[in-house]
MARTI-847264 format. One record per atom (N, C-alpha, C): residue number from 1; x, y negated, z negated; atom name; chain; residue in three letters. Coordinates in Angstrom, 3 decimals. Example, Ala and Ser with C-alpha at 12.3 -4.5 7.8 and 13.67 -1.06 7.14 Angstrom:
2
- 1_13.190_5.690_-7.800_N_A_ALA
- 1_12.300_4.500_-7.800_CA_A_ALA
- 1_13.200_3.300_-7.800_C_A_ALA
- 2_12.850_2.250_-7.080_N_A_SER
- 2_13.670_1.060_-7.140_CA_A_SER
- 2_12.900_-0.030_-7.870_C_A_SER
This chain:
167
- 1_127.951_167.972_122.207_N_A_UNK
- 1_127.406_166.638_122.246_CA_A_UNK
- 1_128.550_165.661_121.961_C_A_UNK
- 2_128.780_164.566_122.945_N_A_UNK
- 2_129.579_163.613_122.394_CA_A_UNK
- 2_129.164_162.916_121.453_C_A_UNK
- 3_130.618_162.307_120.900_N_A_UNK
- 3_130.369_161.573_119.720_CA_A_UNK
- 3_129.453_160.422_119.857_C_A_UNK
- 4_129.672_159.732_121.028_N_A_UNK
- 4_128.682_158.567_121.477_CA_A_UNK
- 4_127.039_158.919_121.510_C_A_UNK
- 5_127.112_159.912_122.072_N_A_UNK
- 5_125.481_160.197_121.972_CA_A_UNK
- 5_125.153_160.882_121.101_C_A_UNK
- 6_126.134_161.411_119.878_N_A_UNK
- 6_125.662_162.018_118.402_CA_A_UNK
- 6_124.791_160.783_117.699_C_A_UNK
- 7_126.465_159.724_117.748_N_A_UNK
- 7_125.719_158.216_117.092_CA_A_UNK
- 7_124.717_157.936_117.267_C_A_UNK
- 8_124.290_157.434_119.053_N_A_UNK
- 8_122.981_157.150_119.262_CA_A_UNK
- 8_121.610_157.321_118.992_C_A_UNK
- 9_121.709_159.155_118.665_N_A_UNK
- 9_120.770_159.877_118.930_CA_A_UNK
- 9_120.267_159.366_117.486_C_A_UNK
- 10_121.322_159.491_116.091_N_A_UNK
- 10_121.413_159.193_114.681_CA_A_UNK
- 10_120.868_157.935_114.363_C_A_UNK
- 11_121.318_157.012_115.297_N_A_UNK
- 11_120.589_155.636_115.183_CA_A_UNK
- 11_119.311_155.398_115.616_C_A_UNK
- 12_118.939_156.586_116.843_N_A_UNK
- 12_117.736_155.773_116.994_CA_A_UNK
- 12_116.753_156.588_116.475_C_A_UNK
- 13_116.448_158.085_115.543_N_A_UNK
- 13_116.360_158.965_114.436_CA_A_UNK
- 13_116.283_157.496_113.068_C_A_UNK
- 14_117.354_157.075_112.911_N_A_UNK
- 14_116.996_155.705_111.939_CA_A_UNK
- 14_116.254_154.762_112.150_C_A_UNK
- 15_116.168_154.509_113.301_N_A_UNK
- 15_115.402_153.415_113.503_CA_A_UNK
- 15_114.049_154.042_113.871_C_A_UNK
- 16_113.894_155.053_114.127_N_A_UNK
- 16_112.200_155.381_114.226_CA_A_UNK
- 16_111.944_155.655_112.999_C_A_UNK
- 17_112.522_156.097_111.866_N_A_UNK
- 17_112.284_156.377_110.325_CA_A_UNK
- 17_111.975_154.848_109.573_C_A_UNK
- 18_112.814_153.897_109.968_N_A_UNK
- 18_112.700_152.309_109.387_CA_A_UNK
- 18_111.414_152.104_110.235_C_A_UNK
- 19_111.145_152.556_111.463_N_A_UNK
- 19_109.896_151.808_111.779_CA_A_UNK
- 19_108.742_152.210_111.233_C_A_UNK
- 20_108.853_153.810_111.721_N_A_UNK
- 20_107.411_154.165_110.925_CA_A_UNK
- 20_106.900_154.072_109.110_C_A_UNK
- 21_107.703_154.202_108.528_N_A_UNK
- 21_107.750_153.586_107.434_CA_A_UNK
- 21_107.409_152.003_106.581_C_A_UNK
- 22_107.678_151.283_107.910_N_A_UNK
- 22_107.201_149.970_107.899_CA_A_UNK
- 22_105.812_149.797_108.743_C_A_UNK
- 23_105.571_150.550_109.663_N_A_UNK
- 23_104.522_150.190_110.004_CA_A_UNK
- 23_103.228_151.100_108.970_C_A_UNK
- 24_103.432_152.485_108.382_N_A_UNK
- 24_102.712_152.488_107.658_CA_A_UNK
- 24_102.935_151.899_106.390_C_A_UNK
- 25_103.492_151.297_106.004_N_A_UNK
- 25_103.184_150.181_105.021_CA_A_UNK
- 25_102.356_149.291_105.093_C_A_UNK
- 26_102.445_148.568_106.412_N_A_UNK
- 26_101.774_147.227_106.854_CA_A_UNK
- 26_100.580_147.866_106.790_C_A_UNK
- 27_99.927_149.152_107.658_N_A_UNK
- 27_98.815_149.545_107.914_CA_A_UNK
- 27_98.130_150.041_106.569_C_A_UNK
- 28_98.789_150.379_105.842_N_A_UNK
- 28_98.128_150.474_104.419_CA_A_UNK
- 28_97.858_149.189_103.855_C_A_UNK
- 29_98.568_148.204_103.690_N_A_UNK
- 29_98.363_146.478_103.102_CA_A_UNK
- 29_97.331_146.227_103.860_C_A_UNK
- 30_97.293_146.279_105.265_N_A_UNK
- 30_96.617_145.726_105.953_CA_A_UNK
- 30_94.491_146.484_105.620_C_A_UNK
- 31_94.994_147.685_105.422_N_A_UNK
- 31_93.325_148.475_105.119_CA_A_UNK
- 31_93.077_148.021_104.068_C_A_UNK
- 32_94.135_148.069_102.877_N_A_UNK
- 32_93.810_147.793_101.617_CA_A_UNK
- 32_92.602_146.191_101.584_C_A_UNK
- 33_93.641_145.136_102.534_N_A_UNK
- 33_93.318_143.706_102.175_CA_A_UNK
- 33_91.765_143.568_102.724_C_A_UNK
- 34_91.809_144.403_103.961_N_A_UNK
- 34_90.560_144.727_104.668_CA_A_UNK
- 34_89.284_145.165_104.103_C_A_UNK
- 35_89.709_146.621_103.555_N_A_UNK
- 35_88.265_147.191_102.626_CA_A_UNK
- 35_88.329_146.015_101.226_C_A_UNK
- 36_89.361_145.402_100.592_N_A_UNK
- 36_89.047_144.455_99.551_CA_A_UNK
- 36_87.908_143.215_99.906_C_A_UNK
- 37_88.456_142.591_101.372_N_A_UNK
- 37_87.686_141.440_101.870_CA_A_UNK
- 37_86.266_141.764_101.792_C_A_UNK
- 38_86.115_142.989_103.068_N_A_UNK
- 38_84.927_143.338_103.048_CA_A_UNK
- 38_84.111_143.685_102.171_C_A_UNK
- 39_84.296_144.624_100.959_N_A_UNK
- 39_83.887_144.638_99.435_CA_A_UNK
- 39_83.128_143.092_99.202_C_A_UNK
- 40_84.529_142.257_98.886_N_A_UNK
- 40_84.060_140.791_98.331_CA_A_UNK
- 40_83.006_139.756_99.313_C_A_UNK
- 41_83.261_140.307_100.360_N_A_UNK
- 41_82.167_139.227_101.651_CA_A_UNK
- 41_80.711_140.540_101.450_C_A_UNK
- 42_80.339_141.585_101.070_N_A_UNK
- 42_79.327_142.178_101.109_CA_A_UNK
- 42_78.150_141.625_100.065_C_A_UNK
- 43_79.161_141.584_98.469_N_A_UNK
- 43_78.523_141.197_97.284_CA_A_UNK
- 43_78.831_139.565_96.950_C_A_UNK
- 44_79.054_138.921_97.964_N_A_UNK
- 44_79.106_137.609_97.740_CA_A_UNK
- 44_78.204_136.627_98.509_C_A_UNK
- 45_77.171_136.119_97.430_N_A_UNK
- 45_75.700_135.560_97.982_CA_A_UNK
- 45_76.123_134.828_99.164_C_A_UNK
- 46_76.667_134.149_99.173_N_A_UNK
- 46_76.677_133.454_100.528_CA_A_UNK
- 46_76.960_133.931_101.863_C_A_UNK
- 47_77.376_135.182_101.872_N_A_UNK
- 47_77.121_135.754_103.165_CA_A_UNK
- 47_75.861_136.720_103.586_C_A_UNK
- 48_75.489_137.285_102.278_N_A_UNK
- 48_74.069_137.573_102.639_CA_A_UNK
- 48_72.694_136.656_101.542_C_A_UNK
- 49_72.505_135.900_101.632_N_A_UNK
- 49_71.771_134.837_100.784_CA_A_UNK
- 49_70.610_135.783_100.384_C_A_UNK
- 50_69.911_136.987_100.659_N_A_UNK
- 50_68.465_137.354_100.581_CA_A_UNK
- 50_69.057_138.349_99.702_C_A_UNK
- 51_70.281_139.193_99.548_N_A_UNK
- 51_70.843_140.562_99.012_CA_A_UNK
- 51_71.294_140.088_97.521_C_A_UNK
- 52_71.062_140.168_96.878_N_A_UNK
- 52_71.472_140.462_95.542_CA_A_UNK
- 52_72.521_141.184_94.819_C_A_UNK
- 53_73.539_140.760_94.558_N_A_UNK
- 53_74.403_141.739_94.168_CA_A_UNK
- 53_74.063_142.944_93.351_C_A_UNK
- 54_73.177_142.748_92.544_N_A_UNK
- 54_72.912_143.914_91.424_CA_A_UNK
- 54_71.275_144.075_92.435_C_A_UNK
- 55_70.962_144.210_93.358_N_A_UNK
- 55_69.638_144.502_93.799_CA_A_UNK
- 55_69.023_146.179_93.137_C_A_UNK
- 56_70.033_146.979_93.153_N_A_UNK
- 56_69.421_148.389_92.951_CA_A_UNK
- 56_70.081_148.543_91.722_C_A_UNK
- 57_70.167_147.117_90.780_N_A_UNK
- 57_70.409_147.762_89.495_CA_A_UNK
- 57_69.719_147.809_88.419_C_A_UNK
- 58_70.296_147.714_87.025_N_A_UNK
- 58_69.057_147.994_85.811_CA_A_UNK
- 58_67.477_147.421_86.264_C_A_UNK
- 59_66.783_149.074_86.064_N_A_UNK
- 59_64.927_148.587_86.121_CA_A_UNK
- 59_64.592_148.796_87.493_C_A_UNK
- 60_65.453_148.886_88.805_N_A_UNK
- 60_64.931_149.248_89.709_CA_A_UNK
- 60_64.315_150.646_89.736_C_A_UNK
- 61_64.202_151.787_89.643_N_A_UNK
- 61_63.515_152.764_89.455_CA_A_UNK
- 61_62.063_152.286_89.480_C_A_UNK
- 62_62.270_151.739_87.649_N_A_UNK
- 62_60.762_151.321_87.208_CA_A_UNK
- 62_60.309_150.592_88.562_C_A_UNK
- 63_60.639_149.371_88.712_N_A_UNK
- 63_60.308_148.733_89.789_CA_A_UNK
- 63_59.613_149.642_90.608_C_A_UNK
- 64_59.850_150.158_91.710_N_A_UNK
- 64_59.942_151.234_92.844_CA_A_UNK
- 64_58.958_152.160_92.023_C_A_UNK
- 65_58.798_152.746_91.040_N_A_UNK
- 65_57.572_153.066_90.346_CA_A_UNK
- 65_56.579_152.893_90.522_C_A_UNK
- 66_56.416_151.205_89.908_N_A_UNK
- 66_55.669_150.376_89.547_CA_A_UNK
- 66_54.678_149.987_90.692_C_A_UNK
- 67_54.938_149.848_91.854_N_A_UNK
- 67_54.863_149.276_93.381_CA_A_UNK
- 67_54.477_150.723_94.120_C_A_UNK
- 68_54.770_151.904_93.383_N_A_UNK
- 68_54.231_153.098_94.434_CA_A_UNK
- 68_52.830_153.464_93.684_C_A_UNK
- 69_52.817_152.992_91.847_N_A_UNK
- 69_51.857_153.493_91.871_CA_A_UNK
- 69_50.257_152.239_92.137_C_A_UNK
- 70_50.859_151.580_92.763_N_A_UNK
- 70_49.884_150.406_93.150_CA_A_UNK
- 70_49.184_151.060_94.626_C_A_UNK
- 71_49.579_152.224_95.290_N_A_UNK
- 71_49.238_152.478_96.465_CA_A_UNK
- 71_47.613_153.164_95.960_C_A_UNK
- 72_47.097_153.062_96.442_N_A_UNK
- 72_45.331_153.866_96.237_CA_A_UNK
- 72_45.671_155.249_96.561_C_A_UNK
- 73_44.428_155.791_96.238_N_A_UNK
- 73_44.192_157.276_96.565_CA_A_UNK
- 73_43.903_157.362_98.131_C_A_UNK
- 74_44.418_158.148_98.843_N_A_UNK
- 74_43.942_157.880_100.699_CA_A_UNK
- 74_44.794_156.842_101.563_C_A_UNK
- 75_45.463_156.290_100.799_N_A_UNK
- 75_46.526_155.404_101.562_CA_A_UNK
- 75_48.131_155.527_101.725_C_A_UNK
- 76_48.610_155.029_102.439_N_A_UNK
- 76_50.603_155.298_102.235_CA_A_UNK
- 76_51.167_153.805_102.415_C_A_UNK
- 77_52.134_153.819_102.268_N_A_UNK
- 77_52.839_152.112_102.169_CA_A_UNK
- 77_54.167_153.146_102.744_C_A_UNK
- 78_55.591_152.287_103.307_N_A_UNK
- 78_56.598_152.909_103.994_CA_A_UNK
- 78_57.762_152.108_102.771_C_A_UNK
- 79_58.627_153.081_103.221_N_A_UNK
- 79_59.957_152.644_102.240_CA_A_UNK
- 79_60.310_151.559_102.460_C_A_UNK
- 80_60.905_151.211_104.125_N_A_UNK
- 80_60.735_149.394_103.976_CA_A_UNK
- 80_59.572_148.846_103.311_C_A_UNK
- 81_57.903_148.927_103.528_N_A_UNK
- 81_57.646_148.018_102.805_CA_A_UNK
- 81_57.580_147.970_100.940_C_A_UNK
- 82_58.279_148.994_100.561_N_A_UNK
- 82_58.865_148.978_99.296_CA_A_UNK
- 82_59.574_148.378_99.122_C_A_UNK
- 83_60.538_148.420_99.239_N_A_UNK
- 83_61.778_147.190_99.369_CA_A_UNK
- 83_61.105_146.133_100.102_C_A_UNK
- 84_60.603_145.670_101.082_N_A_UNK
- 84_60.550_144.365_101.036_CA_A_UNK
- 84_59.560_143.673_99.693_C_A_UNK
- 85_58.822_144.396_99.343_N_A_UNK
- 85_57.881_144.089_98.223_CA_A_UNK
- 85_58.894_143.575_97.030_C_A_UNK
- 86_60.149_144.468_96.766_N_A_UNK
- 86_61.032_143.914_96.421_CA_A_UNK
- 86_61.701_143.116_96.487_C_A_UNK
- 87_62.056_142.765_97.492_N_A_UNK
- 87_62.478_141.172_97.823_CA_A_UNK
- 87_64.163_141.625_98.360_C_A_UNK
- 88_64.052_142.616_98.979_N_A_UNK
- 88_65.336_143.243_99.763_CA_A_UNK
- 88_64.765_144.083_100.444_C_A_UNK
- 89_64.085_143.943_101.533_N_A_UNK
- 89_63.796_144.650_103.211_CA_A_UNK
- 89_65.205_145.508_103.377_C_A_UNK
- 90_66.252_145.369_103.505_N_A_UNK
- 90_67.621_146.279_103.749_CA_A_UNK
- 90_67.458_147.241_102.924_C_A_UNK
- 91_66.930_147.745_101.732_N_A_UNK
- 91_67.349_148.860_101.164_CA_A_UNK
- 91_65.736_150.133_101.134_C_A_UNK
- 92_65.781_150.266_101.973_N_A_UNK
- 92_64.578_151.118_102.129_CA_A_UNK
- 92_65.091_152.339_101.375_C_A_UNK
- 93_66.490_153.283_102.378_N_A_UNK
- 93_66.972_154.415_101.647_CA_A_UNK
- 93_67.177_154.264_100.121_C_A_UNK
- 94_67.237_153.278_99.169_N_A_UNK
- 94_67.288_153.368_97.643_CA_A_UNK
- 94_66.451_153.717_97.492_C_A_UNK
- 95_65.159_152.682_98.047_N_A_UNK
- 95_63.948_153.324_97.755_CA_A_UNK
- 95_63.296_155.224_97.214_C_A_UNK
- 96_64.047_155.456_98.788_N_A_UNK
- 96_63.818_156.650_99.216_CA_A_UNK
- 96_64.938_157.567_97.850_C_A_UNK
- 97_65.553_157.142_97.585_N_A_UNK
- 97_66.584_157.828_96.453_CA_A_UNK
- 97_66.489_157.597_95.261_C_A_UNK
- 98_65.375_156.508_94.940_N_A_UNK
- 98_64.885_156.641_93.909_CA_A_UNK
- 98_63.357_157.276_93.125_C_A_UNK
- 99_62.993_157.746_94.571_N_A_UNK
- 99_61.441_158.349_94.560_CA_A_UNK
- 99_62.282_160.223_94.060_C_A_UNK
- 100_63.216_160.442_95.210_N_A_UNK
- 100_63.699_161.506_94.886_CA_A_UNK
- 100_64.313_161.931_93.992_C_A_UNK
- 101_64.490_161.261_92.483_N_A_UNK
- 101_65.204_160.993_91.311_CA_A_UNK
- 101_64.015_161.791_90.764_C_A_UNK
- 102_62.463_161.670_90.655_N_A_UNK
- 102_61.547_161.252_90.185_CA_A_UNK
- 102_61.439_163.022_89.443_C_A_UNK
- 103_61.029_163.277_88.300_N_A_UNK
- 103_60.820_164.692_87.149_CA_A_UNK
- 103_59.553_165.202_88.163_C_A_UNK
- 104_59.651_166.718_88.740_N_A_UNK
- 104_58.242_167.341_88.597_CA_A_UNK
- 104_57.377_166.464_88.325_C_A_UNK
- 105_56.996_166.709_87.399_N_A_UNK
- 105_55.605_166.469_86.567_CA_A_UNK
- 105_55.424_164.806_86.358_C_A_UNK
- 106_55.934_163.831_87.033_N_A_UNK
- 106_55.817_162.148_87.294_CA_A_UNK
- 106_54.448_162.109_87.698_C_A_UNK
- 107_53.855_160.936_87.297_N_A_UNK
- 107_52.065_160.612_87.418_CA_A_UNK
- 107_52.391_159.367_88.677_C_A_UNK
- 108_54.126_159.285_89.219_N_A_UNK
- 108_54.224_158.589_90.345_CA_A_UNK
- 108_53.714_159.572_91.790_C_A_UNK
- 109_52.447_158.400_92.355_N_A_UNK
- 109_52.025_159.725_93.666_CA_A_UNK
- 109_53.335_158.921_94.843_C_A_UNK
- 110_54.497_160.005_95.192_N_A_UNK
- 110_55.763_159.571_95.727_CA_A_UNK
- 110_55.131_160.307_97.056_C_A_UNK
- 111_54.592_160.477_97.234_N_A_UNK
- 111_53.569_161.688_98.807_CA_A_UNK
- 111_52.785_160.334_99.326_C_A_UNK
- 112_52.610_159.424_98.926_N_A_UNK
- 112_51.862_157.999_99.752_CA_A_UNK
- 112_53.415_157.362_100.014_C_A_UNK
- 113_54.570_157.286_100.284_N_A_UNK
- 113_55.385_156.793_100.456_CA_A_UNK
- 113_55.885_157.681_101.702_C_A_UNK
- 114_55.930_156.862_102.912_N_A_UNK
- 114_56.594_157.859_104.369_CA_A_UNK
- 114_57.438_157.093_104.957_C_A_UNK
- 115_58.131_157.381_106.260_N_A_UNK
- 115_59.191_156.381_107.210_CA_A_UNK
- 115_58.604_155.630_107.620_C_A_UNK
- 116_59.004_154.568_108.554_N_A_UNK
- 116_58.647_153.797_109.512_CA_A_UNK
- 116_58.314_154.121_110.651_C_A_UNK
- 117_58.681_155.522_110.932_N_A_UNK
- 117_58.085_156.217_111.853_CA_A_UNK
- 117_56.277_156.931_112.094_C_A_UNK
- 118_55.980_156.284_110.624_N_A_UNK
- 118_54.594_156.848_110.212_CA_A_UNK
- 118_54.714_158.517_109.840_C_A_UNK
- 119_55.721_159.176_109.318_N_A_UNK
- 119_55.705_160.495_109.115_CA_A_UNK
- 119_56.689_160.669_107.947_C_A_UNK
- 120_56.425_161.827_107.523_N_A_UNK
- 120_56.551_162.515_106.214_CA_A_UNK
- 120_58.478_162.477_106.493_C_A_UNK
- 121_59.331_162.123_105.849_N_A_UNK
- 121_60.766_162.218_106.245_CA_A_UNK
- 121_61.095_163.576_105.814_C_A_UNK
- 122_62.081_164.687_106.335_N_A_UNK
- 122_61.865_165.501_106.309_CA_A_UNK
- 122_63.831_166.015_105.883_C_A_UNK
- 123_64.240_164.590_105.368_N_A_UNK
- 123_65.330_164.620_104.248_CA_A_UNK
- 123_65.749_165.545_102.672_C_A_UNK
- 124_66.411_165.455_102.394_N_A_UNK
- 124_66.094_165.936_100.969_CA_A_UNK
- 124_65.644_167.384_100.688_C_A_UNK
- 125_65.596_167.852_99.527_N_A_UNK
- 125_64.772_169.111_99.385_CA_A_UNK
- 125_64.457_169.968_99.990_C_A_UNK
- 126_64.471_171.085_100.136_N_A_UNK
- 126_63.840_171.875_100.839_CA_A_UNK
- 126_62.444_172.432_100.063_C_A_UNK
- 127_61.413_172.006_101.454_N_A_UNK
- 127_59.915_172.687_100.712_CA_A_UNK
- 127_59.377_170.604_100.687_C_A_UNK
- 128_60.479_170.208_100.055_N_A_UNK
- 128_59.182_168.746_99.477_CA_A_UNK
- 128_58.880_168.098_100.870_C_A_UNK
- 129_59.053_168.084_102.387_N_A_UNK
- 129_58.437_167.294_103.063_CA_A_UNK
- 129_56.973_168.577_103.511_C_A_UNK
- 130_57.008_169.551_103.099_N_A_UNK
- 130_55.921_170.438_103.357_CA_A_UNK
- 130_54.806_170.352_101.820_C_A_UNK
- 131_55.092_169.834_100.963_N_A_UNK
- 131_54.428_169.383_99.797_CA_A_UNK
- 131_54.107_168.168_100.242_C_A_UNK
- 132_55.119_167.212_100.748_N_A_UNK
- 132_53.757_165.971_100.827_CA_A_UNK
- 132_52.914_165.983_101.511_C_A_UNK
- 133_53.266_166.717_102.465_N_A_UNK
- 133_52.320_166.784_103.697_CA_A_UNK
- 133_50.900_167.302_103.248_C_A_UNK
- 134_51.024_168.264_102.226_N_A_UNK
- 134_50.011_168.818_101.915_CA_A_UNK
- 134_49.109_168.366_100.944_C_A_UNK
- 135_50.159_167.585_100.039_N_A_UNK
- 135_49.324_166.302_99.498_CA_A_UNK
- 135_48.529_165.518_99.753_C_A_UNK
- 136_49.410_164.487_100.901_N_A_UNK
- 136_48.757_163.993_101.716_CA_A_UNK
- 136_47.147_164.284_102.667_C_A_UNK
- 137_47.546_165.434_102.867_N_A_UNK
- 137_45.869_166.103_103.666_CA_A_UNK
- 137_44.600_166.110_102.262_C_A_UNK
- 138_45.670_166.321_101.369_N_A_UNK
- 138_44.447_166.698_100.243_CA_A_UNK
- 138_44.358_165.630_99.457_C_A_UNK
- 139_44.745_164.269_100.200_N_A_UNK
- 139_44.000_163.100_99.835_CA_A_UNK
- 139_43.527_162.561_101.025_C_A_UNK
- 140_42.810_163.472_101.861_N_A_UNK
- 140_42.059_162.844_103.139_CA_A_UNK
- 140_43.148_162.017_104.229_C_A_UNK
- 141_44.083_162.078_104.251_N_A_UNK
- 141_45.264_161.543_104.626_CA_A_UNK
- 141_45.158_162.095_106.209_C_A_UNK
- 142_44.932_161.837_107.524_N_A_UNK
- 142_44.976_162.516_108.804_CA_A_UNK
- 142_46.267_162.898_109.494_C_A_UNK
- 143_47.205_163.913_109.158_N_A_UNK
- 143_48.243_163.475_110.602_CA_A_UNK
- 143_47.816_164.359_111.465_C_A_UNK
- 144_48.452_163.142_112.629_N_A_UNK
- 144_48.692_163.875_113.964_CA_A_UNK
- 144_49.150_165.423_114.158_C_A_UNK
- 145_49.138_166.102_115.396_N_A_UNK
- 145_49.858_167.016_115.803_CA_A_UNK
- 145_50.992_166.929_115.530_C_A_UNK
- 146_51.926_165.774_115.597_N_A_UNK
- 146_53.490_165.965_115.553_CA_A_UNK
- 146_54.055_165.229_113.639_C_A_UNK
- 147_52.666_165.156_113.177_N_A_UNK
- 147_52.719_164.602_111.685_CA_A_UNK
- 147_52.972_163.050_111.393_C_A_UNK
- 148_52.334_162.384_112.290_N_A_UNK
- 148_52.117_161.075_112.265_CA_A_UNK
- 148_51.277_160.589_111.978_C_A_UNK
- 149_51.093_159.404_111.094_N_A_UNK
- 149_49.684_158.689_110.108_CA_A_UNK
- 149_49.103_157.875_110.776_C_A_UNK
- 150_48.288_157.603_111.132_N_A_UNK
- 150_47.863_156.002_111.492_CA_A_UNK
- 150_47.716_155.040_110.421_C_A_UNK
- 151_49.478_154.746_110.324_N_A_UNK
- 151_49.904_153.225_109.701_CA_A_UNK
- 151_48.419_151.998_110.039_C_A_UNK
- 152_48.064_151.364_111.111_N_A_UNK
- 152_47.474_150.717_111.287_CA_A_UNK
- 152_46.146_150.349_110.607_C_A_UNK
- 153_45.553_151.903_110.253_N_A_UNK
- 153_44.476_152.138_109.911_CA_A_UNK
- 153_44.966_152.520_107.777_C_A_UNK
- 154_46.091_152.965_107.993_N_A_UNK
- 154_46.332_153.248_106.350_CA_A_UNK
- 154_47.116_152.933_105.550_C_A_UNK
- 155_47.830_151.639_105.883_N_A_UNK
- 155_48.490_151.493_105.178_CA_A_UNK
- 155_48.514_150.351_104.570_C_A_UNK
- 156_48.840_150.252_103.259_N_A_UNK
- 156_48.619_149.743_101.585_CA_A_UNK
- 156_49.141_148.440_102.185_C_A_UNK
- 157_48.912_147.027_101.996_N_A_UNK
- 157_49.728_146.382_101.837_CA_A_UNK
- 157_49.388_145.047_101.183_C_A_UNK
- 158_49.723_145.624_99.319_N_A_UNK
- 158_49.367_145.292_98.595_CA_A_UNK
- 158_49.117_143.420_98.141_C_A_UNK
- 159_47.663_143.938_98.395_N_A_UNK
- 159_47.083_142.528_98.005_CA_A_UNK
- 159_47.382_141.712_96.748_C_A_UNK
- 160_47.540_140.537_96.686_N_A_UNK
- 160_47.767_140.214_95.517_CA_A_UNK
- 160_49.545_139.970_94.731_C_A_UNK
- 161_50.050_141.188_95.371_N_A_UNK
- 161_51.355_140.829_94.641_CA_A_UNK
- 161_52.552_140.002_95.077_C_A_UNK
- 162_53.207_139.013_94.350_N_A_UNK
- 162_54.210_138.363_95.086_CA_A_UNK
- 162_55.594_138.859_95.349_C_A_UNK
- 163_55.923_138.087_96.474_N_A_UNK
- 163_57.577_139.193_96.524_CA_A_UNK
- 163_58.710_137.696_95.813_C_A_UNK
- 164_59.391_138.023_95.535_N_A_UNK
- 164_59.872_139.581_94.602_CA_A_UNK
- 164_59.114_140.193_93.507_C_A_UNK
- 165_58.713_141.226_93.717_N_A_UNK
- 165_57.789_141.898_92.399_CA_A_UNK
- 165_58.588_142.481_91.505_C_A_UNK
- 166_58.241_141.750_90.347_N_A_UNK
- 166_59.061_142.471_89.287_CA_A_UNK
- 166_60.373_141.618_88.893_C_A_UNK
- 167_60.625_140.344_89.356_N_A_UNK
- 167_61.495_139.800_89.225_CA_A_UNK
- 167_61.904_138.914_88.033_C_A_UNK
């Protein structure tokens, strides 16, 4: 190899080392400043005015409790309209993750709580979407062939309480 194209080869070996090095720098500053913004524009009221920064914090459980055990015997209410009862429609899945928190032996009936799809969600646990289901029947509860409720005809939507409940 000549000396000329030893140099070259050496320089431009340096200069792809100075580049990539700088460009993952930038691309790290650049994610960093990115996931920071986005963080601060998520929990900052003025971009979502209805979301609450602390929405799923201290007492929500109780809350979400409180609001499932308002459902009657023979009826279901859906995880959105849990959360919206709450006064945050967006967080249905907390909902849903805070029913699944819930001890055995809870006097919360979490088996009147289904998707928006009108059916038993079949997430979580193995065995508990075949327990509600069976709950459900053995509170006169009808599903379909493919395990669908008639929302229209059953579902809770509790009279009386204001949203935000519990606020």
């Amino acid at each position: 190899m000549s000396s000329k194209r030893a140099e070259r080869s050496q320089f431009a070996g340096k200069r792809r080392a100075l580049f990539a090095s700088d460009v993952a720098g930038k691309r790290r500053a650049l994610f960093a400043s990115d996931v920071a913004g986005k963080r601060k524009a998520l929990f900052a009221s003025e971009v979502h005015p209805g979301l609450e920064p602390r929405a799923t914090g201290e007492g929500f459980h109780a809350r979400v409790y409180a609001l499932v055990r308002m459902v009657p015997f023979g009826r279901v209410t859906t995880y959105g309209d849990v959360a919206t009862m709450l006064g945050t429609p967006r967080i249905a899945r907390h909902v849903g993750w805070a029913l699944s928190a819930l001890p055995p032996d809870s006097d919360v009936p979490w088996q009147r709580v289904i998707n928006a799809h009108a059916m038993v969600s079949w997430r979580g646990e193995l065995g508990r979407a075949s327990l509600q289901e069976a709950l459900l029947r053995a509170e006169g509860v009808a599903l379909g062939a493919r395990g669908k409720v008639d929302l229209q005809a059953l579902r809770w939507h509790y009279p009386g309480v204001t949203v935000p409940f519990g606020s």
